[in-house]
DSSP file (Angstrom, degrees, kcal/mol; ACC not computed):
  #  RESIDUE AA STRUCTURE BP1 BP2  ACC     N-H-->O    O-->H-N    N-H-->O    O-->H-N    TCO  KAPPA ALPHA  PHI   PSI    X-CA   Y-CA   Z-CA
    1    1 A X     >        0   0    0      0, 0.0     4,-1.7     0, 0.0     5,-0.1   0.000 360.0 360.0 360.0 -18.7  -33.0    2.8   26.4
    2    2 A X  H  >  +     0   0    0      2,-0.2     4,-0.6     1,-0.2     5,-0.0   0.837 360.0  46.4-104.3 -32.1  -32.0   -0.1   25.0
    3    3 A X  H >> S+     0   0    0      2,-0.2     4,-3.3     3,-0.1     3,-0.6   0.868 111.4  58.5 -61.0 -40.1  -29.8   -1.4   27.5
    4    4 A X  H 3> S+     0   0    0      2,-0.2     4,-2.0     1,-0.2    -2,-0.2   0.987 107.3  48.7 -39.1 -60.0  -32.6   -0.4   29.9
    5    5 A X  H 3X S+     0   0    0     -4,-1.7     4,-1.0     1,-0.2    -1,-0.2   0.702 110.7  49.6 -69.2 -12.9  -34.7   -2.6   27.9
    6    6 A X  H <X S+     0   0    0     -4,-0.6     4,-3.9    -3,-0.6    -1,-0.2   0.802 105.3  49.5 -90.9 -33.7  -32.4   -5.4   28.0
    7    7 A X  H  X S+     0   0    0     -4,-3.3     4,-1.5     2,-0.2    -2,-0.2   0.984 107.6  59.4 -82.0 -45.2  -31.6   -5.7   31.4
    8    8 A X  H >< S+     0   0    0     -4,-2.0     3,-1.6    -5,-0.4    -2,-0.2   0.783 116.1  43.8 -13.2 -90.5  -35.9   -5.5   32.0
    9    9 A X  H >X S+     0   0    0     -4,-1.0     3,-3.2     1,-0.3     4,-1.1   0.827 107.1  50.3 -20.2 -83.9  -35.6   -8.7   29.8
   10   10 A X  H 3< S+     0   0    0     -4,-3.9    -1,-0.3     1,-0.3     6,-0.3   0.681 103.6  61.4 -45.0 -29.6  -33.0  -10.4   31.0
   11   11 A X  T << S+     0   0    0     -3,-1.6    -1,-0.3    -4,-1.5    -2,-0.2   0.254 108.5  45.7 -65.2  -6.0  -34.4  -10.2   34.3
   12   12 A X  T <4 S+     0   0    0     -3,-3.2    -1,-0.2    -5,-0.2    -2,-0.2   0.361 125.5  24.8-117.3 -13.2  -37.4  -12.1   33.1
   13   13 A X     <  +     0   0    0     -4,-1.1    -2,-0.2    -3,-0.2    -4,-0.0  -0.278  69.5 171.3-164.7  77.6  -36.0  -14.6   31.4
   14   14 A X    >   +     0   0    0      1,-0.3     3,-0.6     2,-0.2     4,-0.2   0.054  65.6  76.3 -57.5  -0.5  -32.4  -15.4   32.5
   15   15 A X  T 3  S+     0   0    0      1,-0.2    -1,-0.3     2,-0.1     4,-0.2  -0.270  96.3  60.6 -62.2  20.3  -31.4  -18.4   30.7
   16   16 A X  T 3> S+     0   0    0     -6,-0.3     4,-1.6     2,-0.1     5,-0.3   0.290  75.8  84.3-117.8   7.5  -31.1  -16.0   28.0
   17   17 A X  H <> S+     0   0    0     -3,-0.6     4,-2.2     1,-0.2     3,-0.2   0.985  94.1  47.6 -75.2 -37.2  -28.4  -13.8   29.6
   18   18 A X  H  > S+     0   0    0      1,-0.3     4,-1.5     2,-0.2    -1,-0.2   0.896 116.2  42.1 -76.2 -52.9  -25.3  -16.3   28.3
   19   19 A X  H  > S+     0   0    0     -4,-0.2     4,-2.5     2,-0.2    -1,-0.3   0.787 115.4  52.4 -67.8 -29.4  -26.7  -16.5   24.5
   20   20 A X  H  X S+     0   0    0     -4,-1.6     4,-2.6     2,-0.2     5,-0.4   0.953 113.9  44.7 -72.4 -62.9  -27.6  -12.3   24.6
   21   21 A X  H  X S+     0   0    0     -4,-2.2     4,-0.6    -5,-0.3    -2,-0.2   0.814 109.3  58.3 -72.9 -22.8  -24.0  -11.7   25.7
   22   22 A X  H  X S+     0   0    0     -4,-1.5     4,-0.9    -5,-0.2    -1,-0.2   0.960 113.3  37.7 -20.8 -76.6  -22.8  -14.2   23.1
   23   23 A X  H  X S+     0   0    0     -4,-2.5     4,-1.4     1,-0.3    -2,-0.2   0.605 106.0  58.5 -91.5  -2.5  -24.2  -12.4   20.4
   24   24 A X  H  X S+     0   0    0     -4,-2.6     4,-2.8     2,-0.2    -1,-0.3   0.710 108.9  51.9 -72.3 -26.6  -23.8   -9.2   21.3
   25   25 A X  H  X S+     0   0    0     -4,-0.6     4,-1.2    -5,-0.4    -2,-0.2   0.737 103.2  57.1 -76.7 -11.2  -20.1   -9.9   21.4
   26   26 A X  H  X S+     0   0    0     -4,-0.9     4,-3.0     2,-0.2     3,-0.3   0.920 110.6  38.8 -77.4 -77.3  -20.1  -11.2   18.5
   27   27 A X  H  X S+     0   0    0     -4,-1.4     4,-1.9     1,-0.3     5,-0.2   0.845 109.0  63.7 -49.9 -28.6  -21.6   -8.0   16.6
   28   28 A X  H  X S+     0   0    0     -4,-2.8     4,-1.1     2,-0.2     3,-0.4   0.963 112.4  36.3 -58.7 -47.4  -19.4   -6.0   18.8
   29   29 A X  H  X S+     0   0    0     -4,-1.2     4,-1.5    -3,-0.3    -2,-0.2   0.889 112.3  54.6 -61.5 -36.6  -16.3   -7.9   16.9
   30   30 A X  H >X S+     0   0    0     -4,-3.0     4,-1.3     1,-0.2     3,-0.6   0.945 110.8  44.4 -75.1 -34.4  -17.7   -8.0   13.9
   31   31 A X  H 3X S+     0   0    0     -4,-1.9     4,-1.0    -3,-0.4    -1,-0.2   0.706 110.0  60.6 -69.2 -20.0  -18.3   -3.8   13.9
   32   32 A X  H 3X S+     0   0    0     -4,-1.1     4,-0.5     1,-0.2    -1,-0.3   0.881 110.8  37.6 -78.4 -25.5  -14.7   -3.4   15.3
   33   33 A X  H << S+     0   0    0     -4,-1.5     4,-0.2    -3,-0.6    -2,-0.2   0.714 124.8  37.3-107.6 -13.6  -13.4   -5.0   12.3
   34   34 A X  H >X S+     0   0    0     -4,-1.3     3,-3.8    -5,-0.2     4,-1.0   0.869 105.0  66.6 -81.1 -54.0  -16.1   -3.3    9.3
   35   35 A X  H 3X S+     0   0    0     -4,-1.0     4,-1.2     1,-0.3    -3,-0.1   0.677  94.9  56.7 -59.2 -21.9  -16.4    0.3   10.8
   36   36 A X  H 3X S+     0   0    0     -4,-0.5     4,-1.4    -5,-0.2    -1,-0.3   0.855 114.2  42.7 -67.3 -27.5  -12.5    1.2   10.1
   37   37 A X  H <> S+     0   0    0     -3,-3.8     4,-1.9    -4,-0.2     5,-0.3   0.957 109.3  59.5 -68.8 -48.5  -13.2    0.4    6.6
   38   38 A X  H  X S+     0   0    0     -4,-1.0     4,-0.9     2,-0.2    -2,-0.2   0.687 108.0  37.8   1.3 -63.4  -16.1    2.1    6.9
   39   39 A X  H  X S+     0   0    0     -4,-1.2     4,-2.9    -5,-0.3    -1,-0.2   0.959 111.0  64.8 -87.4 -38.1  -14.9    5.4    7.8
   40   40 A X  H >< S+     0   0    0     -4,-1.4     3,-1.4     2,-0.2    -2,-0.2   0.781 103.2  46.0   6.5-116.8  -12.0    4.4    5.2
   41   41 A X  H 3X S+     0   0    0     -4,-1.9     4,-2.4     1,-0.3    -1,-0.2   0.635 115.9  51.8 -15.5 -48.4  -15.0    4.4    2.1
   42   42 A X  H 3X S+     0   0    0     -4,-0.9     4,-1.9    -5,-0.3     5,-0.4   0.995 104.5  52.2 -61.5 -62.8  -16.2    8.0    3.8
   43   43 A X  H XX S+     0   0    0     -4,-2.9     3,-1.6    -3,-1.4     4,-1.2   0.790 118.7  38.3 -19.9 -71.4  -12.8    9.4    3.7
   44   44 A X  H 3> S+     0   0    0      1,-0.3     4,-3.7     2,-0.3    -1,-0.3   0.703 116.9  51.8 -64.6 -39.4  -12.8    8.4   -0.1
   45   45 A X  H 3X S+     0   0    0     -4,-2.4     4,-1.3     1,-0.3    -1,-0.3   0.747 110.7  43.0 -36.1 -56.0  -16.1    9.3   -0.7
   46   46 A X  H << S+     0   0    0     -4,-1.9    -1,-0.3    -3,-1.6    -2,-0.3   0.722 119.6  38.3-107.0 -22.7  -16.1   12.3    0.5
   47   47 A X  H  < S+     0   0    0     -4,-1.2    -2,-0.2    -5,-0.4    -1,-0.2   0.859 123.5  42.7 -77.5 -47.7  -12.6   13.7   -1.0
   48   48 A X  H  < S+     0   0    0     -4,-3.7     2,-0.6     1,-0.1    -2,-0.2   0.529 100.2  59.1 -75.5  -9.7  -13.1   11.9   -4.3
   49   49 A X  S  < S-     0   0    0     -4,-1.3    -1,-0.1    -3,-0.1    -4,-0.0  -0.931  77.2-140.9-140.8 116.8  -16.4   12.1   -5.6
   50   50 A X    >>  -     0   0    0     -2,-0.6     4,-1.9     1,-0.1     3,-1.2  -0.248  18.9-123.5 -53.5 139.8  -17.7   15.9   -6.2
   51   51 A X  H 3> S+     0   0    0      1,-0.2     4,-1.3     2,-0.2    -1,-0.1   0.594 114.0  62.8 -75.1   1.0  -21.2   17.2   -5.5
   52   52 A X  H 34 S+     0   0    0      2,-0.2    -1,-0.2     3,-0.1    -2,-0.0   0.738 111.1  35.8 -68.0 -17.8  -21.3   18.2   -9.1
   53   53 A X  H <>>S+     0   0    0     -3,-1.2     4,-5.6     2,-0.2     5,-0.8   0.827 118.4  53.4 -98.5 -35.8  -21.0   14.4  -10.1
   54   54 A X  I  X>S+     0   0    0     -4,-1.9     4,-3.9     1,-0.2     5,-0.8   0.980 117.7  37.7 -44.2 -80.7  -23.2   13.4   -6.9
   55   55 A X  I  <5S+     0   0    0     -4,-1.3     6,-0.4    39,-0.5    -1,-0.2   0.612 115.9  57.9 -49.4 -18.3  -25.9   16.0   -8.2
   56   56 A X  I  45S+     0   0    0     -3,-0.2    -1,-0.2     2,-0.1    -2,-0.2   0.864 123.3  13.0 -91.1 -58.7  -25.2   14.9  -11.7
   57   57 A X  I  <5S+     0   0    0     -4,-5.6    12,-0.2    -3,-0.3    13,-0.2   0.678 142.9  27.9-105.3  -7.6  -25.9   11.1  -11.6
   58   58 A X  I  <<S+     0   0    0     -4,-3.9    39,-1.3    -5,-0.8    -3,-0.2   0.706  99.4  89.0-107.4 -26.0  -27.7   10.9   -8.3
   59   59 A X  S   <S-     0   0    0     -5,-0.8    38,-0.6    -6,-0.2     3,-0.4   0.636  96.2 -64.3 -67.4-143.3  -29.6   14.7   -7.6
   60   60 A X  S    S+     0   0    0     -5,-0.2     3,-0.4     1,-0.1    -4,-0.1   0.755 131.0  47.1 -84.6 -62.4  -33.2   15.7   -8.8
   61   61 A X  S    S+     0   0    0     -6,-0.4    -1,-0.1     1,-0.2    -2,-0.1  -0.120  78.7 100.6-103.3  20.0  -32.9   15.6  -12.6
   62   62 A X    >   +     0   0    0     -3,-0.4     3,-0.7    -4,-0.2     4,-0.2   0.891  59.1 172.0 -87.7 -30.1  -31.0   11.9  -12.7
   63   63 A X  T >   -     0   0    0     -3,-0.4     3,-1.1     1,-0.3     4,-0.5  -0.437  68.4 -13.1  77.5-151.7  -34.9   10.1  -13.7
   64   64 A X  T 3> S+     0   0    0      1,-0.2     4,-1.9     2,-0.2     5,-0.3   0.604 137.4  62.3 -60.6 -19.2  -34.5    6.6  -14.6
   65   65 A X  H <> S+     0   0    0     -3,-0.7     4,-1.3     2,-0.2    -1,-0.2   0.858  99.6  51.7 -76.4 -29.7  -30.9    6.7  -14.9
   66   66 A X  H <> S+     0   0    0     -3,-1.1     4,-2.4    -4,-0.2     5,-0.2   0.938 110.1  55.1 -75.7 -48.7  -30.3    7.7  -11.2
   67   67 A X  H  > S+     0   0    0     -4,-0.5     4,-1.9     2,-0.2    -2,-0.2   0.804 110.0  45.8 -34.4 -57.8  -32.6    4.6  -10.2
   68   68 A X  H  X S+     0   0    0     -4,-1.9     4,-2.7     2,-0.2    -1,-0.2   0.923 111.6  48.9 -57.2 -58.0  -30.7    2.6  -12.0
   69   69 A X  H  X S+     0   0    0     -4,-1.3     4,-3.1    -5,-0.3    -2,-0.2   0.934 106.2  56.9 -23.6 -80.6  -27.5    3.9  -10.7
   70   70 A X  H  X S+     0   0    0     -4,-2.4     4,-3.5     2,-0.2     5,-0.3   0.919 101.9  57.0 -28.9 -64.7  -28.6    3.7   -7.3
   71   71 A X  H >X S+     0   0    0     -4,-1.9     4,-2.2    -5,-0.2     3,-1.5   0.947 110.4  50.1 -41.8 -67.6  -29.3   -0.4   -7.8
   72   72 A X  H 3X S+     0   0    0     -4,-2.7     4,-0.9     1,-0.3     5,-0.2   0.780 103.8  57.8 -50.6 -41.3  -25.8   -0.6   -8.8
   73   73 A X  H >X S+     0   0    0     -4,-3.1     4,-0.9     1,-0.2     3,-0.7   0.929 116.3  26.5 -44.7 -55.9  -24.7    1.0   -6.2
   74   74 A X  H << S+     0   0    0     -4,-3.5    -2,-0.3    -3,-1.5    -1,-0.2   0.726 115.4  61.8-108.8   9.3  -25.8   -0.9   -3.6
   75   75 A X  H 3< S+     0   0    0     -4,-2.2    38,-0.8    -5,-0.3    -1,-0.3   0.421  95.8  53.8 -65.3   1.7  -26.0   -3.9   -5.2
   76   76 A X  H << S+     0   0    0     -4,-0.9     2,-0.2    -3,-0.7    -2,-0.1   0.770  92.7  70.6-106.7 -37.9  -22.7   -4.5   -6.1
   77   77 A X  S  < S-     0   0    0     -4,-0.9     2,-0.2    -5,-0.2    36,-0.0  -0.592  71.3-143.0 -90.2 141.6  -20.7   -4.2   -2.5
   78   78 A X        +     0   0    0     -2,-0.2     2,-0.1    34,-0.1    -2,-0.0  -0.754  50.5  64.6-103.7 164.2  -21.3   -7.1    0.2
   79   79 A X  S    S-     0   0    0     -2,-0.2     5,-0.1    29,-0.1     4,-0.1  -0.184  84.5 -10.0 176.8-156.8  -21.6   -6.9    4.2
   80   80 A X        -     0   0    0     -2,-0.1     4,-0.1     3,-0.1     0, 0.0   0.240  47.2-134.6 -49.7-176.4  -24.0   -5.2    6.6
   81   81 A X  S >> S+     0   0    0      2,-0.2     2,-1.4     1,-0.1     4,-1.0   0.724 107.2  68.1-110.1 -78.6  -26.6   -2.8    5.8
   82   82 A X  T 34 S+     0   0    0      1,-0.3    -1,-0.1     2,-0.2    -2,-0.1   0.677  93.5  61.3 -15.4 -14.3  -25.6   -0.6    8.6
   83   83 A X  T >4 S+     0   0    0     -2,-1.4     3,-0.8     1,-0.1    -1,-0.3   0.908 103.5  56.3 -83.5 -55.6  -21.9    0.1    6.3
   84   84 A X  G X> S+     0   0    0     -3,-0.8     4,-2.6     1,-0.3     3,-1.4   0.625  90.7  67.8-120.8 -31.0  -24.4    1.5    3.8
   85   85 A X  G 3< S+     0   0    0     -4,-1.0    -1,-0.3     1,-0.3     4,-0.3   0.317 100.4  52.5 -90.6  25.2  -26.3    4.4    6.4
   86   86 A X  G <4 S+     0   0    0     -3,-0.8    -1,-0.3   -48,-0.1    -2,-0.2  -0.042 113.7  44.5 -87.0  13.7  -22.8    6.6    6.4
   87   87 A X  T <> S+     0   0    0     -3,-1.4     4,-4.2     2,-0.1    -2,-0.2   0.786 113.6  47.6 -98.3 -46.4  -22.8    6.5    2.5
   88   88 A X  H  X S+     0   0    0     -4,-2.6     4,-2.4     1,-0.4    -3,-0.1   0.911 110.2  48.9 -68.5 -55.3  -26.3    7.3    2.1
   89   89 A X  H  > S+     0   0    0     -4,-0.3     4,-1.9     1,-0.2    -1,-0.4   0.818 118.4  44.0 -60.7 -29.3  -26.2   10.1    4.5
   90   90 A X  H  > S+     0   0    0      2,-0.2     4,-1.0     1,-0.2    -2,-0.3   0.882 111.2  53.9 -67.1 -33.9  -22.8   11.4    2.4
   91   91 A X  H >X>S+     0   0    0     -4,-4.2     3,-5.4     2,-0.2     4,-1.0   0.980 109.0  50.6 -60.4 -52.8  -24.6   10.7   -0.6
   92   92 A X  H >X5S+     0   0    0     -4,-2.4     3,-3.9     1,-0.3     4,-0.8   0.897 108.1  54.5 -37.2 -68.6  -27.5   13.1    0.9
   93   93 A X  H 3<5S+     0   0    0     -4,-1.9    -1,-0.3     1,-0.3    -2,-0.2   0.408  95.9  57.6 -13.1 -42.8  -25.4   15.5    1.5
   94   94 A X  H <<5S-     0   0    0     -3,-5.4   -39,-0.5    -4,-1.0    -1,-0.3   0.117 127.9 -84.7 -92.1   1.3  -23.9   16.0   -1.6
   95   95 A X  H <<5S+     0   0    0     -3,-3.9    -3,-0.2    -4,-1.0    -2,-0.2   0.811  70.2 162.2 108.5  34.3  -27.2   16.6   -3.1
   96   96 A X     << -     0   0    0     -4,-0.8   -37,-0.2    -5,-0.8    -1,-0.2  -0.615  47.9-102.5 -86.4 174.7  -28.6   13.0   -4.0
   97   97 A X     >  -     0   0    0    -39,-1.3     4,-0.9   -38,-0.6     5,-0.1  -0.209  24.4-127.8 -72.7 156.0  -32.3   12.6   -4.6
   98   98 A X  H  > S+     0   0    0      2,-0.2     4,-1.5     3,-0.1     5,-0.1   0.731 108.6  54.4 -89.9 -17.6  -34.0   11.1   -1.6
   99   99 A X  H  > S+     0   0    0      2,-0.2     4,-2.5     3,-0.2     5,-0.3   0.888 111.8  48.4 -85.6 -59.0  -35.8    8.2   -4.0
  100  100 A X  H  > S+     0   0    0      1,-0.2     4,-1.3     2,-0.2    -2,-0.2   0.871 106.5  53.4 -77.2 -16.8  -32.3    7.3   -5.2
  101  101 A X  H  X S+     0   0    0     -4,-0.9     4,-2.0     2,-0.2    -1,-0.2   0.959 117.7  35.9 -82.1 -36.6  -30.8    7.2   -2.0
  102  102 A X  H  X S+     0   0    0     -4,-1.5     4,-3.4     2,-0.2    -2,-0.2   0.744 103.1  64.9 -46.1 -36.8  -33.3    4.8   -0.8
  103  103 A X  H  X S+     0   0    0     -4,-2.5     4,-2.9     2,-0.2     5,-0.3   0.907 113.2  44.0 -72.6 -42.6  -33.6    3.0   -3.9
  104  104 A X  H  X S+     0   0    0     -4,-1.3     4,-2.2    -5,-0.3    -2,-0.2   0.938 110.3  45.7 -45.2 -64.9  -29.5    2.3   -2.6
  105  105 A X  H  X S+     0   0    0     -4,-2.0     4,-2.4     2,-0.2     5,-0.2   0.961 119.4  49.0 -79.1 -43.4  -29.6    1.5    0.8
  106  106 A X  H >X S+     0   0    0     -4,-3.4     4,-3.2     1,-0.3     3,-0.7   0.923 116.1  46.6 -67.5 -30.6  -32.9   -1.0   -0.4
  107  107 A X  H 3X S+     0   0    0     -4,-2.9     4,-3.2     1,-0.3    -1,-0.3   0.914 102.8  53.2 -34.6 -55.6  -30.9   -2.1   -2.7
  108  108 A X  H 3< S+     0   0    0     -4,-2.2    -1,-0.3    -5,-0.3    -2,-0.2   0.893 119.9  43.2 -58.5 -30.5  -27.8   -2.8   -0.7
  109  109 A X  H << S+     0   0    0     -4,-2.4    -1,-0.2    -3,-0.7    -2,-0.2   0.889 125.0  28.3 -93.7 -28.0  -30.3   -5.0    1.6
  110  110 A X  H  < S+     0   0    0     -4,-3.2     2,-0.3    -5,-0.2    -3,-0.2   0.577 114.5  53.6-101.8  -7.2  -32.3   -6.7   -0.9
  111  111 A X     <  +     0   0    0     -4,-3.2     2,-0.3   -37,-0.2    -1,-0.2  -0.648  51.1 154.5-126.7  91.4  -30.2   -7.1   -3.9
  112  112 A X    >>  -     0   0    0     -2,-0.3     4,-1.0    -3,-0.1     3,-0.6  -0.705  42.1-134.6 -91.7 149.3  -26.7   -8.8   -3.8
  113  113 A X  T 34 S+     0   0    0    -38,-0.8     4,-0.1    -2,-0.3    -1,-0.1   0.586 105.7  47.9 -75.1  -8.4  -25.4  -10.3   -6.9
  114  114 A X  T 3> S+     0   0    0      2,-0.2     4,-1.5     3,-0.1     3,-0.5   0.675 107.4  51.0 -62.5 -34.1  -24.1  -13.6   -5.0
  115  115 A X  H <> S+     0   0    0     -3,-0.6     4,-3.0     1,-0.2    -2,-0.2   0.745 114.0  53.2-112.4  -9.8  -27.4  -13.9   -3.1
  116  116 A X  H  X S+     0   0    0     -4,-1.0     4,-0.8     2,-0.2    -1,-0.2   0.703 108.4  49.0 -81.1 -21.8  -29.0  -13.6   -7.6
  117  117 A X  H  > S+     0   0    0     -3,-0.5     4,-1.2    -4,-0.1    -2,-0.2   0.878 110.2  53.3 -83.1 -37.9  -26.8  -16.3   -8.7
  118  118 A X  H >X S+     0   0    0     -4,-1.5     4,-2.3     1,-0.2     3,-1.7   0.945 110.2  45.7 -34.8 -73.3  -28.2  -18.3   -5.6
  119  119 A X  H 3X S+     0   0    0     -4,-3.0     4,-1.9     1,-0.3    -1,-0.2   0.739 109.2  54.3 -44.7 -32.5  -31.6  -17.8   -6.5
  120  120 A X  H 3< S+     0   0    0     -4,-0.8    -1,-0.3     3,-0.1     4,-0.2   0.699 105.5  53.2-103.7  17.2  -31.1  -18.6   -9.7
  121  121 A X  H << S+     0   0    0     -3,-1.7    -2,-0.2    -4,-1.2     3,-0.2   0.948 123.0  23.9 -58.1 -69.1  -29.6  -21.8   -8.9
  122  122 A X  H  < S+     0   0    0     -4,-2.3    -3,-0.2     1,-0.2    -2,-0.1   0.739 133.6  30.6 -78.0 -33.7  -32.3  -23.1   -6.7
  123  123 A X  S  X S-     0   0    0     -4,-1.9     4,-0.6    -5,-0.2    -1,-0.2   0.126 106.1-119.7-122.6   6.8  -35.6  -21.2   -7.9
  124  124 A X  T  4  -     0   0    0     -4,-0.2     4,-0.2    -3,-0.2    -1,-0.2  -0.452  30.5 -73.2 107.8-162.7  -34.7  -20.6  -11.7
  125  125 A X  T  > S+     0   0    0     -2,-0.2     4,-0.9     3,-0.1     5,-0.4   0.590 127.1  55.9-128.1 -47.1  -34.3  -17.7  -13.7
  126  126 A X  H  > S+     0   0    0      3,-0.2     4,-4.5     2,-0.1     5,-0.2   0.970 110.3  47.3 -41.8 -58.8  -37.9  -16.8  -14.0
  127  127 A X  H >X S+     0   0    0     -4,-0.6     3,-1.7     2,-0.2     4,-1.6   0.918 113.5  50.7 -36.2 -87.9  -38.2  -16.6  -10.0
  128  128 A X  H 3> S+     0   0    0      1,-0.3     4,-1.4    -4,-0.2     3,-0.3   0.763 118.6  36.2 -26.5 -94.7  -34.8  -14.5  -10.0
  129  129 A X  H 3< S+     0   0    0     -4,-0.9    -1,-0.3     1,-0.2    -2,-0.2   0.657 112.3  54.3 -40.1 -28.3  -36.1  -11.9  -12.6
  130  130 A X  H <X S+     0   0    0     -4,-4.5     4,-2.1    -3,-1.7     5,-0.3   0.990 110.3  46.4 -64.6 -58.0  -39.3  -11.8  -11.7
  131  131 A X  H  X>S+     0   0    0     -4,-1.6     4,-2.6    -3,-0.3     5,-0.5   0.964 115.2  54.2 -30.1 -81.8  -38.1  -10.8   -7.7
  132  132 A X  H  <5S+     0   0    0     -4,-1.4     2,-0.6     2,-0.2     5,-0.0  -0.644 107.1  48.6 -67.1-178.1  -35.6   -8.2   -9.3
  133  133 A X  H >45S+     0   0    0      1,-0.1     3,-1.6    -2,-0.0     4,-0.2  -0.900 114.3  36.9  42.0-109.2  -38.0   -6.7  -11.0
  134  134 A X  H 3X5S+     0   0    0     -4,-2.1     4,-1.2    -2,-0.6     3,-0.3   0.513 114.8  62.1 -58.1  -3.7  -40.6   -6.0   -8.7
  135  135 A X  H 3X5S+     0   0    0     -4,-2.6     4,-2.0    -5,-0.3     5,-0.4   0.804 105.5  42.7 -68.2 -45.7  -38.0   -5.4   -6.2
  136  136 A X  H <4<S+     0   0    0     -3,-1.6    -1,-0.2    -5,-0.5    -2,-0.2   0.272 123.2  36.3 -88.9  16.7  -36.5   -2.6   -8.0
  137  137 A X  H  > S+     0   0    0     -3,-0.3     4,-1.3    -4,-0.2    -1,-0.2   0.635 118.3  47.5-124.9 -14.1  -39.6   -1.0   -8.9
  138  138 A X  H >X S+     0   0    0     -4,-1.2     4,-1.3     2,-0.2     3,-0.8   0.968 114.3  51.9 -38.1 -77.0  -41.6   -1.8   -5.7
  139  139 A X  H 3X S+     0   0    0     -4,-2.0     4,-5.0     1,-0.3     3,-0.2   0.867 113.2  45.7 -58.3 -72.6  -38.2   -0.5   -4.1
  140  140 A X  H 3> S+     0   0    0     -5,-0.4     4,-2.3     1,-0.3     5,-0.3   0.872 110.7  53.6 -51.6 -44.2  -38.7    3.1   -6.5
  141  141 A X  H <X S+     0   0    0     -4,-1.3     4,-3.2    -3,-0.8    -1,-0.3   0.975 111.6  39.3 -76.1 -32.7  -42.1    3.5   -5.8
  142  142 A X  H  X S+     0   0    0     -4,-1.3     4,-4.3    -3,-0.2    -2,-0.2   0.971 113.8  55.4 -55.0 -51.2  -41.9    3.5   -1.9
  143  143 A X  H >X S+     0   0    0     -4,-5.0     3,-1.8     1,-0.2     4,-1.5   0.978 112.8  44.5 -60.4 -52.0  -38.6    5.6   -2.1
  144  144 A X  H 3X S+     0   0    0     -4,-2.3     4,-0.8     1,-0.3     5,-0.3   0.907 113.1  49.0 -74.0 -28.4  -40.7    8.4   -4.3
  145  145 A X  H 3X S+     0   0    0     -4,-3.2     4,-0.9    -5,-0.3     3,-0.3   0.851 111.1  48.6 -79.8 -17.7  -43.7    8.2   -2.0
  146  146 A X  H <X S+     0   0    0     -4,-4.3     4,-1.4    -3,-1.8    -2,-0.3   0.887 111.0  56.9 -79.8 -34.2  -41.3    8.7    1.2
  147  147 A X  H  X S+     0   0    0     -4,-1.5     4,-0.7     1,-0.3    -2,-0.2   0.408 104.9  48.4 -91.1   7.5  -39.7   11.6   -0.7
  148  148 A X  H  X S+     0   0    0     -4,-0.8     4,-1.8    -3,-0.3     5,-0.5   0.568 108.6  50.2 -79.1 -23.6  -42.7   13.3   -1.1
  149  149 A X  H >X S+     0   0    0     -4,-0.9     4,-3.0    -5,-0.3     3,-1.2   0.986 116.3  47.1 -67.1 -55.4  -43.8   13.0    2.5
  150  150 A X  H 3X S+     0   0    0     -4,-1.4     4,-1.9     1,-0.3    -1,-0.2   0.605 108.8  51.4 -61.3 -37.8  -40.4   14.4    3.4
  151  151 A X  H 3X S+     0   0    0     -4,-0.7     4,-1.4     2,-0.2    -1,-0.3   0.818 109.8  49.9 -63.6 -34.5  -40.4   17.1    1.0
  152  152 A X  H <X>S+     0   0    0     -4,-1.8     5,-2.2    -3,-1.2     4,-0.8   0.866 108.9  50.6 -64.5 -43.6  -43.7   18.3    2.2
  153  153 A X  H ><5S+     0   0    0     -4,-3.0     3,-1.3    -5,-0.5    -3,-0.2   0.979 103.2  58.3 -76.7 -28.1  -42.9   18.4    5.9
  154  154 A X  H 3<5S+     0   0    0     -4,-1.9    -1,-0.3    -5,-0.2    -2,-0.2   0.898 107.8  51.1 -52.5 -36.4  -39.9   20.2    5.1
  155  155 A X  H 3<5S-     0   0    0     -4,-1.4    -2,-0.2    -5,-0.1    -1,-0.2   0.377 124.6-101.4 -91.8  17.1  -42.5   22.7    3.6
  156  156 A X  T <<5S+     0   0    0     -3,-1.3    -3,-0.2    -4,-0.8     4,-0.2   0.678  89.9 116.2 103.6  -3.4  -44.4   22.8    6.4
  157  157 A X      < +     0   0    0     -5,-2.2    -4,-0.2    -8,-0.1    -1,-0.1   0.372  59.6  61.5-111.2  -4.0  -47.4   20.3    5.0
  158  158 A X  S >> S+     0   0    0     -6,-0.5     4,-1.7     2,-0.1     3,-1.6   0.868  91.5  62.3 -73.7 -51.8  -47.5   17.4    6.9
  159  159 A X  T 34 S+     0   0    0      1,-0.2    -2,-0.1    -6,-0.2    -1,-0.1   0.529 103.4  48.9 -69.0   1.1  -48.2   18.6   10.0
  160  160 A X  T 34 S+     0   0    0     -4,-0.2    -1,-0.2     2,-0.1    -2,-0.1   0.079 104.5  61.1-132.8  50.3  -51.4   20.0    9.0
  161  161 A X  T <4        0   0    0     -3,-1.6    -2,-0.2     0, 0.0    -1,-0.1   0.268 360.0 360.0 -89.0 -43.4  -52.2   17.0    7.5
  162  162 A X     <        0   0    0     -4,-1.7    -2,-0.1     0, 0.0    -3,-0.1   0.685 360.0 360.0 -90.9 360.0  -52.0   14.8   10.8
């Protein structure tokens, strides 16, 4: 569909076809050279780290500590966000919380610790802390309120809501 939707495009506005094929080649290179690392991290992931420790610091019963956890997680490692949706889904898997796995991947998109020294270079240390802050708790309420829709439509409760 999305090639569909591109050549539809391009066909309306062709002085775009050379910059579109640019950058698409460009992301194509740039995925050839993450996504063996990628699978790499899965490999490790998924042979090194038990669902008892998964369940343990990430699951149901991790509270604030799992939230926290979760920040670190994806705050700490840098490049696309897309690297981050074959962890999350391993994390799921192994029995993380659906709030902490979100609370991860938003992390991984909104909080790097280069992009926190930046800020608090140019915009201060108030700016900085305030941002993380409400980021991570913003971040925590959204993820709990998507894990209740999710949990309900798995029980059957959504759809006869809508």
């Amino acid at each position: 569909m999305a090639a569909f939707a591109a050549v539809v495009l391009l066909s309306f506005f062709p002085e775009k076809v050379g910059p579109v094929i640019s950058t698409s080649r460009e992301y194509f290179l740039q995925m050839v050279w993450i996504l063996p690392a990628i699978m790499i991290v899965m490999g490790l992931f998924k042979v090194w780290i038990s669902k008892e420790m998964v369940v343990k610091y990430l699951g149901k019963a991790s509270g604030l500590k799992g939230v926290l956890i979760a920040v670190i997680l994806g705050a700490t490692p840098t490049g696309p966000l897309y690297a981050a949706f074959p962890l999350a889904a391993a994390m799921l898997d192994k029995g993380a919380r659906t709030l902490n796995v979100i609370v991860f991947l938003s992390a991984w998109a909104c909080i790097k610790l280069p992009q926190e020294m930046v800020e608090l270079q140019f915009l201060g240390l108030n700016f900085m802390v305030t941002r993380l802050i409400l980021t991570i708790v913003l971040v925590s309420v959204m993820g709990f309120f998507i894990e209740q829709i999710i949990e309900r439509a798995d029980a059957g409760g959504v759809e006869d809501e809508i």
